[in-house]
N, C-alpha and C positions, 0 to 999 in steps of 0.2 A: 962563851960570851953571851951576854943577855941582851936579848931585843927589850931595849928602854923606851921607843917609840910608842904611841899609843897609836892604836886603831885607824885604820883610815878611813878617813868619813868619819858622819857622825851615827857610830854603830849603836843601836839601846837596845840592849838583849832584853830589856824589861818588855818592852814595847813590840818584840815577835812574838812574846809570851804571851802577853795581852791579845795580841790579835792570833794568835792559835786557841787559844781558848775560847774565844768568839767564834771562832769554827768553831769546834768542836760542840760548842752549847747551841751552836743553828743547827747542826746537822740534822738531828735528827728530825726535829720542826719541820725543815725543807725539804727533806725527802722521806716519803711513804712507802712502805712494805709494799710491792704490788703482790695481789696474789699469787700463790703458785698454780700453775696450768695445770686443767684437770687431764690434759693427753695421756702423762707417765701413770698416774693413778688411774685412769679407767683401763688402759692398757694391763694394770698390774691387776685389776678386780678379773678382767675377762679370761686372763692365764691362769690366774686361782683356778677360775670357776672348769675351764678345759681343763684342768689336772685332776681335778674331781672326779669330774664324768669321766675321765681316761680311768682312772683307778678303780672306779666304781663297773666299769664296763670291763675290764680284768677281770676286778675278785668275781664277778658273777659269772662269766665265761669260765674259768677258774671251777665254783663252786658247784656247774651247771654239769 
């Protein structure tokens, strides 16, 4: 049996579409990339830079 009734209230799917796409075209305007934190990145330069010297202070102990 088919629901012949219409909608309750007065639904306008046109008009959530309308206002989701207003989001969506503010977004990005509204909100800014903040930077990423240099913590994990100097963190990742300093353990390069110890693995270096570790390896380098082998192969010479090593070649010594």
């Amino acid at each position: 049996m088919a629901n012949t009734q219409g909608p309750q209230g007065n639904y306008d799917p046109a008009g959530s579409t309308q206002m989701f796409r207003a989001f969506v075209d503010e977004g990005p305007q509204g909100r800014q990339q903040a930077p990423a934190p240099a913590g994990p990145r100097v963190g990742l330069i300093v353990g390069i830079v110890v693995a270096v010297v570790v390896v380098a202070a082998v192969a010479w102990l090593a070649l010594a």
